[in-house]
C-alpha positions, 0 to 999 in steps of 0.5 A: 146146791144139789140135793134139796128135798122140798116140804112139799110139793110146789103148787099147780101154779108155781110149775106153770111159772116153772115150765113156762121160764123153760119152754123156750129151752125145751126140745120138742121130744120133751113136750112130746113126753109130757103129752104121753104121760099126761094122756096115759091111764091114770097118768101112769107110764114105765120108762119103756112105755114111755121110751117106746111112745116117743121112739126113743131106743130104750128105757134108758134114753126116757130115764135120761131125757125125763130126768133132764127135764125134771132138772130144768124144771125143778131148777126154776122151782128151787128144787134140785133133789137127788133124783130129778125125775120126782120133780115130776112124777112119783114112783111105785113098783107093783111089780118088775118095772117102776110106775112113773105116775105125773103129780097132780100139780103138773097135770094141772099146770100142763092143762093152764098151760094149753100143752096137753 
């Protein structure tokens, strides 16, 4: 079923099942994400700082991969919402561009799971 929205967000651990049920699927490019995001201030990253870390053409390419990887993710977590990328991170728009900001639980999950 494509759309669920969650209660709540699944917990540290429940991701760490999550990411490591992918990590076999997961292209270096979308570990290479992870790590940016996760090592950025506040955990805080636009698509176009994001896109521009990993060397990716434009913004586009971050919203399109990050997506993919919040998909497979959040298929494990028995997650499918609308749009895969809040699996994820949550958003906010201070100004011209969206904040992509990493939940605390996949911070979490990314350090027991020695990918940081």
């Amino acid at each position: 079923m494509s759309g669920v929205e969650l209660e709540s967000i699944p917990s540290a651990q429940q991701y760490v099942v999550a990411f490591r049920a992918v990590a076999d699927d997961l292209a270096d490019s979308y570990l290479e994400m992870l790590r940016v995001h996760y090592h950025a201030p506040h955990r805080t990253v636009t698509a176009t700082q994001l896109s521009r870390a990993v060397r990716y053409q434009n913004y586009n390419s971050a919203n399109l991969h990050y997506g993919k990887l919040g998909g497979l993710v959040g298929r494990q977590l028995g997650w499918r919402p609308k749009m895969p990328l809040k699996v994820l991170v949550s958003f906010e728009k201070p100004g011209n561009e969206w904040h992509w900001i990493m939940r605390p639980q996949v911070f979490h999950a990314l350090e027991e799971l020695g990918w940081t």
